[in-house]
C-alpha positions, 0 to 999 in steps of 0.5 A, spaced: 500 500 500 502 507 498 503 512 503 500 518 501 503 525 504 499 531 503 502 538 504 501 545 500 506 550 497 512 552 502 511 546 506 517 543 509 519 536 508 523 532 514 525 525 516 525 527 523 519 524 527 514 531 526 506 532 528 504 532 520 500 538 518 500 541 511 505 546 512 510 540 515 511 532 514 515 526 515 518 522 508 522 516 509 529 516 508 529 514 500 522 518 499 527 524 501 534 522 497 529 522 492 527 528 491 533 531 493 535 527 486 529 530 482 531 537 485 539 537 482 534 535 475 530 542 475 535 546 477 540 544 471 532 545 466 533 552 470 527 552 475 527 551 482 523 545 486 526 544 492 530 548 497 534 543 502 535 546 509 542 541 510 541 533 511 535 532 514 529 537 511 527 539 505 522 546 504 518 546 497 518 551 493 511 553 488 510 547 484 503 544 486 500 537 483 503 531 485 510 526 485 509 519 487 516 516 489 519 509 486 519 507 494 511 508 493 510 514 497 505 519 493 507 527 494 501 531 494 502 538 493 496 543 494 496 550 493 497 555 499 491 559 498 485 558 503 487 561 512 483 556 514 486 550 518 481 545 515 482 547 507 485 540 504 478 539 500 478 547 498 484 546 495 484 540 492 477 542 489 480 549 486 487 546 484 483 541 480 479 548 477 485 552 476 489 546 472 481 544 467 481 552 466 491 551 464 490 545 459 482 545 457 480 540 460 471 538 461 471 534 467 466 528 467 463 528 474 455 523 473 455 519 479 456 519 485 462 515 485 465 520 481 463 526 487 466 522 492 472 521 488 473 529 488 475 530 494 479 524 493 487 526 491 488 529 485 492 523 481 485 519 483 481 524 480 485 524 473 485 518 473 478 517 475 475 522 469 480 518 464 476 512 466 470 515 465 471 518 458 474 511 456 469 507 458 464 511 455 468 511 448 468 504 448 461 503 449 460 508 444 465 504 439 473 503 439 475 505 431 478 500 427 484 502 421 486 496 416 493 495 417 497 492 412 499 484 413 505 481 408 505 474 411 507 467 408 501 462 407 498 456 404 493 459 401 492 466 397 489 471 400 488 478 397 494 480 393 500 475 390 507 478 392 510 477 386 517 479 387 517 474 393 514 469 390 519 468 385 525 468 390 522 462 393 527 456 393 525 449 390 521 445 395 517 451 397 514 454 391 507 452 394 508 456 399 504 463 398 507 469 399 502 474 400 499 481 402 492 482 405 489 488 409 486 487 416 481 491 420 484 492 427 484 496 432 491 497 432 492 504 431 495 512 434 490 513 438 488 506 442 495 504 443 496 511 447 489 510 450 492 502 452 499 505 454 495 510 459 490 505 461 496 500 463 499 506 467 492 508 470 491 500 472 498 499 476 497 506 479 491 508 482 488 505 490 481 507 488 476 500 489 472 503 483 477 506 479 482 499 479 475 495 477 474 499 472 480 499 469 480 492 469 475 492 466 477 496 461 484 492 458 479 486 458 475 490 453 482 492 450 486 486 450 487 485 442 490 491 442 497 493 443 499 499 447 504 504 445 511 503 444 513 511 441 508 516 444 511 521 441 510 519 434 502 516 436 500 523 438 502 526 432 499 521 428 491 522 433 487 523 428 482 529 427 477 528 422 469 527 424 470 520 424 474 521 430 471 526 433 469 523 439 476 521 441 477 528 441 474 529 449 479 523 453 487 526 449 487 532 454 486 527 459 490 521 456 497 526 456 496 529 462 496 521 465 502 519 460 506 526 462 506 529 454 503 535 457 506 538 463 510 544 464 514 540 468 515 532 467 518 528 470 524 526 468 529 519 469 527 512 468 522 512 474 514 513 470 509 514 476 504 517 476 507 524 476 504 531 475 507 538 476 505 545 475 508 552 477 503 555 481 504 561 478 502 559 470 497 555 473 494 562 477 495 566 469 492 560 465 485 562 470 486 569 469 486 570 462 481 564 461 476 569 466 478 575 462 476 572 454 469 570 458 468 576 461 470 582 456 465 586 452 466 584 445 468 591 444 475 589 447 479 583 444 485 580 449 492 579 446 496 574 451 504 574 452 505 579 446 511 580 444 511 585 439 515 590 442 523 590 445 527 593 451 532 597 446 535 596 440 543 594 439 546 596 432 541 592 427 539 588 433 533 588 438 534 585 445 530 583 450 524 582 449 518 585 453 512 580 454 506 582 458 501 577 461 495 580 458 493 586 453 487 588 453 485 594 447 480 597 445 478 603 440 479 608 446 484 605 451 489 599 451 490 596 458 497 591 460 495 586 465 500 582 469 498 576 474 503 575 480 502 568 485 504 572 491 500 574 498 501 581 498 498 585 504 495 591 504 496 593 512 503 593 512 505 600 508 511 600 512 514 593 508 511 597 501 505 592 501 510 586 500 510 589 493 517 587 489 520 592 486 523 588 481 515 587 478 514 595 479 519 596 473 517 590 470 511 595 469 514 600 468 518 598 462 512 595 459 508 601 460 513 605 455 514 601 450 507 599 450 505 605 447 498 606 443 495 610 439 490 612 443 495 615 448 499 612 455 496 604 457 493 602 464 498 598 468 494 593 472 497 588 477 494 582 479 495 578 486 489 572 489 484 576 493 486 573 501 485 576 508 490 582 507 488 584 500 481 585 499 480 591 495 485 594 491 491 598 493 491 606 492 494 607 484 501 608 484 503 614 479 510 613 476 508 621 472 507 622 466 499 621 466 503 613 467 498 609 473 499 602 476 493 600 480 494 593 484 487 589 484 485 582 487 482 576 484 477 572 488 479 565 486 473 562 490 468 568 487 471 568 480 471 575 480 476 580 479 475 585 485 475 593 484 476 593 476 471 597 474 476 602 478 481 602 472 475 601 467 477 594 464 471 593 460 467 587 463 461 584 462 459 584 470 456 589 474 461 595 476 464 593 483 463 584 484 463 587 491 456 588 490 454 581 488 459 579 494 455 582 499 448 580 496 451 573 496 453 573 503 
């Protein structure tokens, strides 16, 4: 049986004996050397998992999902977003809203097996919803492709090799050399389903998850799983014929580690998924906003049309914003931050970083319109000590920067209407909080 340890962003990890919390917990020893490995494999990719405070802890950095090590403990990592003590099933449900809205995902949730599979782990939830859609897609029916045989046999069948036949040594000119098609299931998209499938049946602790699983690879017995994933994704076909394989890909490559920002490298496969925090809380964002806007406005992401300076003939560093929003009157460039920002604390600049002020700032410039200076806009997670938006900043010039919450549990972008961002939604979400509660 798999140990489950569960903790949120920022937790500390040791081997000493501790009372386990969210923010702290105990791993065994290999559990522990493991992922000191898998941390020196981040750092040479450029990016930051863990921070090892000396030989017996570890404190996790922003990646939030899950990580199942080869001694079989499973590492779930939540956000750190909720103050209350007893968040687990919070988090887990907006960890799971927040990655559907990254990669596109369309949950399946029908029974009431499913609803209790929701506050189950999130690798429990994946491959519960890659179950159901699998299980619906074989009883929707499985496409098959001709595949083309060259075989030997007594008989003809389909079309004489005549090239082969001629080479036939004496004694053996009544044996056939032949070529024929069969209809099989064997092709891209079932040998990836097949491989996940495997994967899902060896991993999952759920009763009805590993039922269903076993059910599932006797219905999929003839056919083979996929050697080359990579290969078979580009082959997944798209046309009508295959439209109904098109709702279980996003879920069929999350599970075989195709479509992570981060995945696990080395030979151990467990069940792996990580996702910075940081992309996952932009992802949502800029998913609401296109929800949102007024179609008078249209919504660029990660533009990168414009250069910090020019060297010579060349143009270098390139300026990218989270978001840019335009329209005929007015452009706003928006940037998300996953960071508590307090507005009590004046004295420390509201925990602002200074290095995100000129990031802004550049943008601001150089983002210039027709219409005249754009409106800069921070956004950091709506929480206890960031409720409302902070008093703009004025960097002169008529260039403003104003800092605004975003309420991941009301999904609203509080105080927009201050910066005239054009959104369908009433003026303050405020109002609608307040009627709410």
């Amino acid at each position: 049986m798999k140990a489950t340890v569960t903790i949120r962003e920022y937790a500390r990890l040791t081997t000493a004996e501790v009372e386990p919390t969210l923010d702290v917990a105990q791993l065994s020893q290999s559990a522990f050397d493991w992922l000191c490995e898998l941390s020196a494999s981040f750092s040479r990719n450029g990016a930051t998992l863990l921070q090892v405070d000396g030989r017996h802890a570890l404190k996790w950095d922003s990646y939030v999902g899950v990580v199942e090590t080869p001694c079989g403990t499973r590492l779930e990592i939540l956000p750190k977003h909720h103050e209350q003590d007893d968040c687990l099933a919070k988090s887990r449900q907006l960890l799971r809203k927040l990655i559907q809205q990254a990669m596109q995902l369309k949950p399946r949730e029908a029974s009431v097996a499913s609803l209790e599979l929701f506050n189950a782990p999130l690798s429990e939830w994946v491959m519960g919803q890659f179950l159901a859609e699998l299980d619906l897609l074989v009883k929707r029916g499985v496409r098959f492709d001709y595949q083309r045989i060259e075989e030997e046999q007594r008989f003809l069948r389909g079309q004489l090799n005549v090239v082969a036949q001629m080479r036939q040594p004496p004694g053996r000119q009544h044996h056939f050399q032949i070529r024929h098609d069969v209809f099989l299931p064997d092709r891209a998209e079932n040998r990836l389903l097949k491989l996940a499938l495997e994967q899902v049946a060896k991993s999952t602790q759920d009763a009805a998850n590993w039922r269903l699983a076993s059910e599932l690879r006797s219905m999929l017995a003839e056919v083979p799983a996929s050697k080359q994933v990579s290969q078979d994704l580009r082959a997944w076909s798209r046309d009508r014929l295959m439209a109904h394989y098109q709702a279980i890909k996003p879920w069929c490559e999350l599970i075989l580690n195709q479509q992570m920002p981060i995945a696990v490298s080395g030979e151990w496969r467990g069940m792996s998924l990580l996702f910075p925090m940081e992309k996952l809380f932009e992802c949502y964002v800029e998913g609401w906003l296109r929800q949102q806007l007024l179609p008078a406005a249209w919504l660029t992401s990660q533009a990168s049309r414009e250069y910090l300076c020019e060297h010579g003939k060349e143009r270098m560093f390139c300026l990218k914003p989270d978001l840019l929003i335009d329209t005929a009157e007015q452009r706003w460039i928006l940037d998300t931050k996953w960071k508590r920002v307090d507005a009590r604390r004046l004295e420390t600049n509201y925990d602002l970083s200074q290095a995100d002020f000129y990031q802004l700032f550049a943008y601001g410039h150089k983002y210039r319109s027709s219409e005249g200076v754009p409106k800069l806009v921070l956004i950091y997670p709506y929480w206890s000590g960031l409720q409302r938006a902070l008093p703009v900043f004025d960097y002169g010039d008529g260039m403003n920067l104003w800092v605004l919450p975003f309420d991941l549990d009301a999904d609203c972008l509080l105080d927009a209407a201050t910066v005239g961002i054009p959104l369908r939604y009433p003026a303050t979400c405020h109002t609608l909080m307040d009627l709410s509660a």
